[in-house]
C-alpha positions in Angstrom: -10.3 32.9 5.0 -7.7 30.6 4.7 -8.5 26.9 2.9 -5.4 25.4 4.4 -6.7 24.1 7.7 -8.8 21.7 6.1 -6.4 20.4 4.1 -3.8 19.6 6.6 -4.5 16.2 7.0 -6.7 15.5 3.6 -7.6 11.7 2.9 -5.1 10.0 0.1 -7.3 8.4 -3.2 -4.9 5.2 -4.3 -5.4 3.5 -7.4 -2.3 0.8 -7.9 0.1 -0.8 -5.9 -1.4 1.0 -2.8 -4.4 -0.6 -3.1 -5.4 -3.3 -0.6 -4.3 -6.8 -2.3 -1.1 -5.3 -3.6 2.8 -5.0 -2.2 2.6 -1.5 -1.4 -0.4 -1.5 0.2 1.3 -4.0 3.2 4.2 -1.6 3.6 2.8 1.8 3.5 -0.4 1.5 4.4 -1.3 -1.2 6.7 1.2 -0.5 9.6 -0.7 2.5 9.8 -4.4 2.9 11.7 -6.8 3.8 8.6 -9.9 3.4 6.9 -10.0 3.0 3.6 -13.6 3.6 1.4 -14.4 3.1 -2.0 -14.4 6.0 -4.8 -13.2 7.3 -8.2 -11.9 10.0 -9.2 -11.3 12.0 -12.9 -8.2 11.5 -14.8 -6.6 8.7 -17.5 -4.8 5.7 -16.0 -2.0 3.9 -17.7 0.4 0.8 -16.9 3.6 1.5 -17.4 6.3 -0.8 -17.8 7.6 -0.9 -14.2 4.4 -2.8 -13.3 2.4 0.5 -11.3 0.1 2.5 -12.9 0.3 6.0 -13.7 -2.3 8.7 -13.6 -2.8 11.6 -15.6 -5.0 14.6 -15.9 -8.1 13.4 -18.0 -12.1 13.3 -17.5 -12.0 9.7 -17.3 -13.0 8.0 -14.0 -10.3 6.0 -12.2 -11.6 3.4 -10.0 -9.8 3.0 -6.6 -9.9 3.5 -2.4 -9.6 7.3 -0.4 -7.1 6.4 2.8 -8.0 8.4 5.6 -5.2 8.1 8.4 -5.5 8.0 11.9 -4.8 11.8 12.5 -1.7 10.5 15.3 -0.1 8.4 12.3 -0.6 10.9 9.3 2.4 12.6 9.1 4.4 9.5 9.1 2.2 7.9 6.9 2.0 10.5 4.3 6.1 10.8 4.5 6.2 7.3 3.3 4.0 7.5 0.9 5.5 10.9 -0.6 9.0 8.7 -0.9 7.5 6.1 -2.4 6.0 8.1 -5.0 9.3 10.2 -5.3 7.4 13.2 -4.3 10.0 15.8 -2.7 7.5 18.9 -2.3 5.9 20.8 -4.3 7.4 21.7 -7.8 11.3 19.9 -7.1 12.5 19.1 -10.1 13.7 15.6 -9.0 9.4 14.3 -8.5 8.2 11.4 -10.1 4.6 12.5 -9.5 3.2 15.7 -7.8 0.7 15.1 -4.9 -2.2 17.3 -5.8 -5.8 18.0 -4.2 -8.8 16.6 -6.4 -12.1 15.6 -5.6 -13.2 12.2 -5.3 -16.4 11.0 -5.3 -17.5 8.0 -2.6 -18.8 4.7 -4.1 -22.9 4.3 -3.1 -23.3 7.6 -1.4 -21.7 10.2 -4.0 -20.6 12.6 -1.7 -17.4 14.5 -3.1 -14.6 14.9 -1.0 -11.2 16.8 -1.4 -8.3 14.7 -1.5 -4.8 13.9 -2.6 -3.2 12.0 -4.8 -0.2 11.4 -6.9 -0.2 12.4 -10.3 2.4 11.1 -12.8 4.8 14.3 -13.9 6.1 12.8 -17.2 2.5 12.9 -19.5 4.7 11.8 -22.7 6.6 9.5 -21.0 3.7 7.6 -19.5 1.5 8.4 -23.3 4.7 6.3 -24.9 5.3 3.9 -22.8 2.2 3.1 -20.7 -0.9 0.8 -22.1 -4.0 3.3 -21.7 -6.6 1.5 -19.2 -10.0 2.6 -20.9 -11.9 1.5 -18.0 -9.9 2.9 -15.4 -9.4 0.2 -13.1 -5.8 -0.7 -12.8 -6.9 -3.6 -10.3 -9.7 -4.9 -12.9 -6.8 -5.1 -15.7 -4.1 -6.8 -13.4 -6.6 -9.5 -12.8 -7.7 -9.6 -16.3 -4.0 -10.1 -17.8 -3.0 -13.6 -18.8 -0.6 -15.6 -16.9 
């Protein structure tokens, strides 16, 4: 049986400038009919210089919010997310980050669910130039810089 169904229109976990609060979030996320719930998910988290975070692959947990899209705005949704993130499909060699499928779990209730999210394709690039987050919330440590 085929998984694919389910993942047609999969929930996105964002945890930078998507994030409610932040620039990104008003442009490619609030035009858009959504709900947006609390979770984490497993990786390592790093600011890079650019000012947005990037995520690698890592057992850490990284704090953010699972989007879930009005199913009549998804596709136009996720297609502005995916150029945002320089995401061109899977595997082109001119990504930024690759949108995988991970499971995140949901602040207070700990269910797991299956969702995307963009994972930064340049691990050395990001291990030289980023500042490793230890705690894994990127929002935490923007609020926590000095002026």
């Amino acid at each position: 049986m085929s998984m694919n169904n389910q993942n047609d229109k999969l929930p996105v976990f964002v945890y930078g400038t998507l994030l409610a609060g932040f620039g990104n979030h008003r442009n490619y996320v609030k035009p858009y009919k959504h709900v947006s719930t609390p979770a984490t998910i497993q990786g390592e988290i790093y600011h890079l210089p650019a000012g947005y975070p990037g995520l690698l692959k890592g057992v850490q947990e990284v704090v953010g919010e699972i989007v879930t899209f009005a199913p009549d705005v998804y596709e136009q949704a996720l297609a502005g997310l995916d150029e945002l993130e320089t995401y061109y499909g899977e595997g082109d060699p001119r990504n930024e980050y690759e949108r995988i499928i991970v499971p995140a779990t949901i602040e207070g209730t700990g269910q797991v669910v299956n969702v995307y999210v963009y994972r930064y394709l340049d691990q050395d690039l990001v291990k030289r130039t980023g500042v490793h987050i230890p705690h894994g919330n990127w929002r935490r440590y923007m609020q926590e810089l000095p002026e």
